[in-house]
MARDRENDREN-805940 format. One record per residue (C-alpha): residue in one letter; x negated, z negated, y negated. Coordinates in steps of 0.2 Angstrom, whole numbers, padded with zeros to 4 digits, always signed. Layout:
AXZY/...
//
This chain:
X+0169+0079-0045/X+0154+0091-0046/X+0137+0094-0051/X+0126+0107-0052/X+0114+0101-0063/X+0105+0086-0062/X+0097+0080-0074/X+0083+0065-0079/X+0094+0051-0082/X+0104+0053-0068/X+0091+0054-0057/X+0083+0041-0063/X+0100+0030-0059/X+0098+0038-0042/X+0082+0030-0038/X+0085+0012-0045/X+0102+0013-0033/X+0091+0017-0018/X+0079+0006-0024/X+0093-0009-0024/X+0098-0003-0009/X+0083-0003+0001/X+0076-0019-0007/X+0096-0027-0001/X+0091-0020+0017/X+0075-0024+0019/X+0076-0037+0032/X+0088-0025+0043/X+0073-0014+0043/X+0060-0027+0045/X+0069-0031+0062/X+0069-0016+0068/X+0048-0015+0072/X+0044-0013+0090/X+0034-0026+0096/X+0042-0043+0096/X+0028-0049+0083/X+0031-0059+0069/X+0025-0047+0058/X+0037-0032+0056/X+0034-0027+0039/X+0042-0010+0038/X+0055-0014+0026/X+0046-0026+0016/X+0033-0013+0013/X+0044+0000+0011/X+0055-0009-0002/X+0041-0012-0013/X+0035+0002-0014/X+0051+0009-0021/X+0052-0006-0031/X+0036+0001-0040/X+0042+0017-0041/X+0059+0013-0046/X+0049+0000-0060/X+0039+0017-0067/X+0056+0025-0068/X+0063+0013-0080/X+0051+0011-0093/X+0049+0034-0092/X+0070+0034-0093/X+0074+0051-0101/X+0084+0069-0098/X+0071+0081-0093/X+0070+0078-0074/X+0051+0083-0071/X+0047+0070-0082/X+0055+0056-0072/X+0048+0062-0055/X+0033+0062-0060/X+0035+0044-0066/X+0043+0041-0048/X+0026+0048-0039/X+0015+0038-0050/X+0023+0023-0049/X+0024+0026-0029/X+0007+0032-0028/X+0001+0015-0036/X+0014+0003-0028/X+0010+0009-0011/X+0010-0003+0004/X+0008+0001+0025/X+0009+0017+0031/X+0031+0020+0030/X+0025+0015+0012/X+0012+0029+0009/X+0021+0040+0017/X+0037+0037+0005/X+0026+0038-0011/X+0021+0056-0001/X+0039+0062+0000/X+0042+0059-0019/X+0025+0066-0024/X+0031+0082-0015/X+0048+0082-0026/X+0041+0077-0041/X+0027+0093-0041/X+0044+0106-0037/X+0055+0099-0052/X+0039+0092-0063/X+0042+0111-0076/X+0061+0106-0074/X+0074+0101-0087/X+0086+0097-0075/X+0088+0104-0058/X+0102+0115-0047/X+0108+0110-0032/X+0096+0122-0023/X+0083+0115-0032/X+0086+0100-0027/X+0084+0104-0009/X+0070+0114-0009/X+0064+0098-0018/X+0066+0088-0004/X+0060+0102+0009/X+0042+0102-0004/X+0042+0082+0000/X+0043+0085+0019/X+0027+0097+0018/X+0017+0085+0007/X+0020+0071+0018/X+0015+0080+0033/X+0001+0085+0027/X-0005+0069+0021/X-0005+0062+0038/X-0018+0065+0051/X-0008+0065+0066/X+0010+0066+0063/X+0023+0058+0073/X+0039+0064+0078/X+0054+0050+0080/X+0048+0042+0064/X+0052+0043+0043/X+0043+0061+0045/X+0057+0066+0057/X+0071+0060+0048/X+0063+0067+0032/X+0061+0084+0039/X+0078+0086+0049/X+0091+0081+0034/X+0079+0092+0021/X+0082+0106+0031/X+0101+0102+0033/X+0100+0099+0013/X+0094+0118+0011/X+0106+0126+0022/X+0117+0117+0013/X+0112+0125-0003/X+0115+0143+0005/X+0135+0140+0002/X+0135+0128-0013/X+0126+0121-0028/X+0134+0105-0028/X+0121+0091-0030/X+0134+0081-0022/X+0139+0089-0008/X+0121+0093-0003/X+0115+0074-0002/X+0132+0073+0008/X+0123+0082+0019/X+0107+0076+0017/X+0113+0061+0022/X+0123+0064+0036/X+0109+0075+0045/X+0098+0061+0041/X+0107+0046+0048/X+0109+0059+0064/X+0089+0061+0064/X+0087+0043+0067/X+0100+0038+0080/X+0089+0053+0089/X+0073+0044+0084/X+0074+0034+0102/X+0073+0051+0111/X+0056+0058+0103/X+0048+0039+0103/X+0049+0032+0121/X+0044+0017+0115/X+0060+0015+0103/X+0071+0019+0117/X+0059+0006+0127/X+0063-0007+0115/X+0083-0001+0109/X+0078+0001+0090/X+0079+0016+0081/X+0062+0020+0068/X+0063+0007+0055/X+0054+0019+0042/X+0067+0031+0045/X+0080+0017+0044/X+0073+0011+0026/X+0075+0030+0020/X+0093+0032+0025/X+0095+0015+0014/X+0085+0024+0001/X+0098+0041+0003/X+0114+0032+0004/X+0109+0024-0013/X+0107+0041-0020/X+0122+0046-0013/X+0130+0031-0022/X+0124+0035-0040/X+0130+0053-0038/X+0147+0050-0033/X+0150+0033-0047/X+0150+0020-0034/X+0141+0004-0035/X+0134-0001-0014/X+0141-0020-0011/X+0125-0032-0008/X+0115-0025-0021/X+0100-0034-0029/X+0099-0041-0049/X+0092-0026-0057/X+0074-0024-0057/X+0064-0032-0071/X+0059-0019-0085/X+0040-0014-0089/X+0040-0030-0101/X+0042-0043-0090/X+0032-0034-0075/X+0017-0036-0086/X+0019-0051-0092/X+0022-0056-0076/X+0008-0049-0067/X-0004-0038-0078/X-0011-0053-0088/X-0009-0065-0076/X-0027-0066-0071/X-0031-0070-0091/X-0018-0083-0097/X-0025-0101-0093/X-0043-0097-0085/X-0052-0092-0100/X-0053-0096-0118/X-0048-0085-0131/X-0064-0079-0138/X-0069-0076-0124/X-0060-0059-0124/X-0069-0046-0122/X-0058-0031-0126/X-0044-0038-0134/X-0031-0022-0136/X-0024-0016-0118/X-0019+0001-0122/X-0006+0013-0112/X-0003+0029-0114/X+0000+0047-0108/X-0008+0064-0113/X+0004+0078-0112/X-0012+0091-0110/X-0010+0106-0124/X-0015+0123-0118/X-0025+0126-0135/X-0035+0112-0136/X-0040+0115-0116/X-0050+0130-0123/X-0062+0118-0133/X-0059+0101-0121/X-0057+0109-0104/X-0050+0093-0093/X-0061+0086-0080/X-0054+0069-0070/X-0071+0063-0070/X-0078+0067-0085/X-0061+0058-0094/X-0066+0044-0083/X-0082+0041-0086/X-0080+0044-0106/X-0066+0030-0105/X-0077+0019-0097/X-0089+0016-0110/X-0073+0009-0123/X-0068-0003-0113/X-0063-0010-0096/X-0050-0013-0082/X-0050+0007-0084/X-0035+0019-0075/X-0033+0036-0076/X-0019+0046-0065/X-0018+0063-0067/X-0012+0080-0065/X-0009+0096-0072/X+0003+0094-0084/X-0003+0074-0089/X-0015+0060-0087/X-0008+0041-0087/X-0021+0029-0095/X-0021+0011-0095/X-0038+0002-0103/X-0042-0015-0112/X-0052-0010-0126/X-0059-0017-0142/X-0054+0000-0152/X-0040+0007-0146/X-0040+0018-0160/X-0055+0027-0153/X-0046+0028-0137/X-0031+0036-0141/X-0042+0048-0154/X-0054+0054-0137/X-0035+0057-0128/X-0028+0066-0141/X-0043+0081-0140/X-0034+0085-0124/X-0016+0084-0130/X-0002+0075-0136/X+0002+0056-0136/X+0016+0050-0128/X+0022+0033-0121/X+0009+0025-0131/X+0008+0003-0129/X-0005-0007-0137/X-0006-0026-0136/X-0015-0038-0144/X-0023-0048-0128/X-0029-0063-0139/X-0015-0066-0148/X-0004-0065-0132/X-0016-0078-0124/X-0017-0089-0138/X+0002-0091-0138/X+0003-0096-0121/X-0011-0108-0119/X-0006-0114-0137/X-0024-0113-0143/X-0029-0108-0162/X-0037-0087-0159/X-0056-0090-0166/X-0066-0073-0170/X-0074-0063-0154/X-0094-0067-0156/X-0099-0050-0161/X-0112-0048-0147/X-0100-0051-0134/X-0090-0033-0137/X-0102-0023-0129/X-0108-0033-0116/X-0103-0023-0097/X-0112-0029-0082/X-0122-0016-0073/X-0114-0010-0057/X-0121-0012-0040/X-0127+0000-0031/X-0113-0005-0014/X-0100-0015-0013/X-0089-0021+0002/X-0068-0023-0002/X-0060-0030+0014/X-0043-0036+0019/X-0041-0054+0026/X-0024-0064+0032/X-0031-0083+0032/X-0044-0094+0022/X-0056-0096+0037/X-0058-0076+0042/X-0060-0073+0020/X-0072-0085+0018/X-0082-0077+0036/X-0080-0060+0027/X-0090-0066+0012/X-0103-0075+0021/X-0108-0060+0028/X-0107-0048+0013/X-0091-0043+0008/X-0090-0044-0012/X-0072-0043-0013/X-0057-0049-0001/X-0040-0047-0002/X-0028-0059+0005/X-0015-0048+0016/X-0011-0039+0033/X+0002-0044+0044/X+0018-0047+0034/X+0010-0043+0015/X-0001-0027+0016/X-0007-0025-0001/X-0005-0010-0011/X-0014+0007-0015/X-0015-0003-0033/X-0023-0018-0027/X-0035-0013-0016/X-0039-0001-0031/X-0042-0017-0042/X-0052-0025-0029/X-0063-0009-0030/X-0065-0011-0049/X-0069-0031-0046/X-0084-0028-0037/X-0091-0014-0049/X-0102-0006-0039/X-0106+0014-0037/X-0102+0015-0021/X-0089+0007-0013/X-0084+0003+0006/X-0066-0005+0012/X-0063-0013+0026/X-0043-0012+0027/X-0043-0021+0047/X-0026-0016+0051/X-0020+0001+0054/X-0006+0000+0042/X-0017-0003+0029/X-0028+0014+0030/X-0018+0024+0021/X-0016+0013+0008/X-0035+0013+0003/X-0038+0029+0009/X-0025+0034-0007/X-0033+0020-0017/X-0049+0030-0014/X-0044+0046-0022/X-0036+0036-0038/X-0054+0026-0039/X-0067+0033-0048/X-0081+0025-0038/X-0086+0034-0024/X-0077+0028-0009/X-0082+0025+0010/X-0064+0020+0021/X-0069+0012+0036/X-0058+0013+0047/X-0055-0003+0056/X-0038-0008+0062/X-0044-0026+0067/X-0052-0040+0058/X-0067-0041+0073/X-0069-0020+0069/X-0071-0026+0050/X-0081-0039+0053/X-0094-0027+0066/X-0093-0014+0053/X-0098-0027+0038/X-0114-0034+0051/X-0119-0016+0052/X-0123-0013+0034/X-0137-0012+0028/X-0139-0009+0010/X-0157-0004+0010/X-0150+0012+0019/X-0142+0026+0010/X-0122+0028+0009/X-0118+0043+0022/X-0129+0033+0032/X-0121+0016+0033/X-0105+0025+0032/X-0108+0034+0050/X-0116+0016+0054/X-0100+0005+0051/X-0089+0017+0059/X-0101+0017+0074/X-0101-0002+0074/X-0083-0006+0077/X-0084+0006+0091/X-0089-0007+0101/X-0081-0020+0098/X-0064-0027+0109/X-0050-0036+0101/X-0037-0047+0108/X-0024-0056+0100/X-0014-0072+0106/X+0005-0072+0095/X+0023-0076+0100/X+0040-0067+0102/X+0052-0066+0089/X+0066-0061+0101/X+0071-0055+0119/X+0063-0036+0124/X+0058-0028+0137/X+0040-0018+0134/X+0027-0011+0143/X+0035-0018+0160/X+0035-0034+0153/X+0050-0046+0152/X+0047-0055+0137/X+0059-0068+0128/X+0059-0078+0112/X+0043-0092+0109/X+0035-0083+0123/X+0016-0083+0119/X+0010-0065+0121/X-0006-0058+0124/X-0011-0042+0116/X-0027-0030+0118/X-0030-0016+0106/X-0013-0015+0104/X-0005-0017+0120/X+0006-0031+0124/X-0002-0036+0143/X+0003-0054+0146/X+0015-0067+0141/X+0016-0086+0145/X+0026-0099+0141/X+0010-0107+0135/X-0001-0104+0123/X-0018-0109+0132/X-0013-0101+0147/X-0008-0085+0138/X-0026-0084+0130/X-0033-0089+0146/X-0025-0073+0156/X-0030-0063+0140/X-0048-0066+0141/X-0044-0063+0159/X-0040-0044+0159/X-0052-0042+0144/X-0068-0050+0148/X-0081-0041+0160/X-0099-0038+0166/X-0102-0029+0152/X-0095-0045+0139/X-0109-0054+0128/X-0102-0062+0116/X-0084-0072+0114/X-0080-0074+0096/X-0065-0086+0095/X-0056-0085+0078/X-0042-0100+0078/X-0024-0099+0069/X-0017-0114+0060/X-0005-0117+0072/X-0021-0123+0085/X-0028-0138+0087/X-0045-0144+0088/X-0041-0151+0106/X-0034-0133+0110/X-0048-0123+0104/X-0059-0137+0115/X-0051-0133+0129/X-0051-0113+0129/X-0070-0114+0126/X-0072-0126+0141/X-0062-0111+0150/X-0072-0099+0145/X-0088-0106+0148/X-0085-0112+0164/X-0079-0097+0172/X-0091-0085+0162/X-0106-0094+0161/X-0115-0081+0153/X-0103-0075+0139/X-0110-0084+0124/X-0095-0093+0112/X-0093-0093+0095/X-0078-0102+0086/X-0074-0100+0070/X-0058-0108+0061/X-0049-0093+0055/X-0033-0101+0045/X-0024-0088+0048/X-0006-0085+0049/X+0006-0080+0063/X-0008-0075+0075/X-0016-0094+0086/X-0030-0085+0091/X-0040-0069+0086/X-0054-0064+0098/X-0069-0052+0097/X-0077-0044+0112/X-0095-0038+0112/
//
């Protein structure tokens, strides 16, 4: 069996196989991260970002191949979570712009496909590492294109692919001392072999043992979770813009000589007919979702660009009104153009625990999403979070280094004007959020925030999930460790005593303040008693303590 062209359907097949695949496999991966920490979230992140991808896929099924990759990158792009995640939408955003003209594709297409997925990847990342998904990535597209110089069997080229690739990451170890620290090989390099070998799969006709139940289709994803937010907390007639509308413009080079695109422009146009605006675009199409109150003048202001295609309207009200079982009563006619002026700023942050959101908010943040270690949201939520707080300008706060990416891609889907700040710990966010000022203008409070968190030290008090040996430590399972910015540096049987020799190594002449943000795993007794610590053997480093909630971590501290 061979084939030298591949087309949209199969390729479409391809990726809901590696999407099963990976999604089947997740855990494997997740158990692969380096540090012992609860919170290995590789394959967890890199699993639903495929499953978003793979979600886009189904509902744009259909032959011509350019068509379904760019569903792919979309749906990627949007679904993205953590860095492996980014990175992954970033590998199919290179394939999708090399095939998007494409009916179907050769063999040698294909792997020049791949090779353009490596290049945009690379370049999205500020400093790329070798030993990771970029590695493995790189080393079995190249094998994939020497492949192509003898054959144009799509087959025997992911064989290859493939091959090279599971090769790349058993050699991971040797360009990433600390994998060979630890024994693992990358896990985001891991997650795309799963993703490969369910490629290879689909090509050959076999079905990979384990798989998951197929993915939902568009329906039940948005009944699911794009309504959500509506059903049961309002009432019916107290819908705004009743019609939410989906579709695509396939841009048509003669009406671009009278309505010449502009992203912006669309954007801003669109805005004014309703709300819960998106826009994705590129050059050949531009992927609209809105809830209007006219969708007909919404799809009429599309059409001056192109063609309609993949066109949705749904009656909002009426969906409501069968779910809460209420009788639909008329909009009040004032109501329909009602839009609440934006701010001038607004401040989206990421929290993991009640206490540390709430903490956020007292101190300015408009907008906080519940996520971090373990559940690092995506591109697409931290893109609704932006909309939420509807302002002009908008600052995030992702306090975790696997979330930057994430809203640094939410950033250029957003149409606000977007500040990253970015801070890789919750106390960064939170001296970043203490040093905004919103008399000032934006570059100025940008250069501010970024200052701030400068100066700030974190430590963090968690436990092992398993038996390693790191950074010259000897560490097994329950132990309490002790991390500062980033860096494993003590372990302890005990809890108390680890944060103790934390604070230790951490604390100096130069220390002011002590902020003490508790997990839910510590008692008030606890907490009592590392304060008593502290103040008597630094009498004058002043103690805050704030009861964090969160998650995974007993105690959070910030050094000033």
């Amino acid at each position: 069996m061979s084939i030298t062209a591949l087309d949209g359907k199969r390729f479409a097949e391809m990726v809901i196989q590696g999407a099963n695949h990976l999604s089947a496999n997740a855990k494997m991966v997740d158990a692969l991260n380096v540090f012992p920490v609860p919170d290995g979230d590789t394959g967890t992140n890199m699993n639903l970002s495929m499953t978003s991808g793979a979600k886009e896929v189904r509902n744009n099924v259909q032959e011509h191949i350019g068509k379904v990759g760019v569903a792919l990158s979309k749906g990627l792009l949007m679904g993205a979570r953590g860095n492996s995640g980014v990175i992954l939408s970033q590998l199919f955003r290179g394939f999708a712009k090399a095939v998007e003209n494409k009916p179907y594709i050769s063999g040698k297409d294909f792997a020049q496909a791949l090779e353009s997925g490596v290049e945009t990847a690379y370049k999205a990342v500020m400093k790329p590492v070798e030993g990771t998904i970029l590695t493995v990535a790189k080393d079995s597209a190249k094998k994939g294109v020497q492949a192509a110089q003898k054959t144009d069997d799509v087959i025997t080229i992911m064989e290859e692919v493939l091959k090279e690739a599971k090769a790349s990451l058993k050699r991971t170890p040797d360009l990433l001392p600390v994998l060979k620290e630890v024994g693992v090989v990358d896990s985001g390099g891991q997650g795309l072999v799963f993703v490969y070998e369910g490629f290879l799969a689909e090509l050959k006709g076999e079905k990979l043992p384990d798989s998951p139940a197929a993915l939902p289709s568009m329906d039940e994803m948005v009944s699911a979770e794009h309504h959500k937010s509506v059903q049961g907390h309002i009432n019916t007639e107290d819908i705004v813009f009743g019609y939410c509308t989906e579709f695509m413009v396939k841009f048509e080079s003669d009406k671009a000589v009278k309505h010449p695109f502009k992203e912006e422009v669309f954007r801003n146009d669109l805005s004014k007919l309703g709300d819960s605006l998106l826009v994705i675009a590129d050059e050949e199409l531009v992927k609209v979702h809105i809830h209007s109150e006219k969708p007909g003048e919404v799809l009429n202001y599309g059409q001056r660009y192109g063609s309609l295609i993949n066109m949705k309207i749904e009656n909002m009200r009426q969906q409501h009104s069968n779910i809460v079982g209420e009788t639909h009563t008329p909009l009040v006619s004032d109501k329909q153009n009602i839009q609440k002026e934006k701010a001038e700023f607004g401040i989206v942050t990421v929290s993991m625990g009640s206490g540390i959101a709430e903490l956020f908010k007292s101190i300015g943040a408009n907008a906080v999403i519940e996520g971090g270690q373990t559940m690092n949201p995506s591109t697409e939520d931290i893109v609704k979070a932006v909309k939420e707080v509807n302002a002009k300008k908008v600052y995030i706060l992702p306090n975790n280094k696997n979330i930057i990416m994430a809203a640094q891609q939410a950033a250029d889907v957003a149409e606000e004007d977007i500040y990253v700040i970015p801070s890789k710990t919750v106390p960064q966010g939170l001296a970043a959020l203490l040093a905004f000022n919103p008399s000032t203008d934006a570059e100025a409070n940008n250069t501010a925030m970024k200052d701030a968190m400068q100066h700030v030290k974190t430590g963090q008090i968690t436990f092992a999930v398993r038996d390693t040996q790191i950074d010259g430590l000897e560490i097994e399972k329950g132990d309490f460790m002790g991390i500062a910015e980033g860096k494993i540096i003590v372990k302890n049987k005990g809890k108390i005593k680890a944060a103790e020799e934390l604070l230790v190594k951490m604390l100096d002449d130069d220390s002011e303040i002590l902020t003490i943000l508790y997990g839910e795993d510590v008692t008030e007794e606890e907490v009592k008693m590392l304060a008593e610590y502290v103040e008597g053997q630094y009498p004058d480093v002043e103690i805050e303590v704030h009861n964090g909630a969160q998650p995974l971590y007993s105690f959070i501290f910030s050094i000033e």
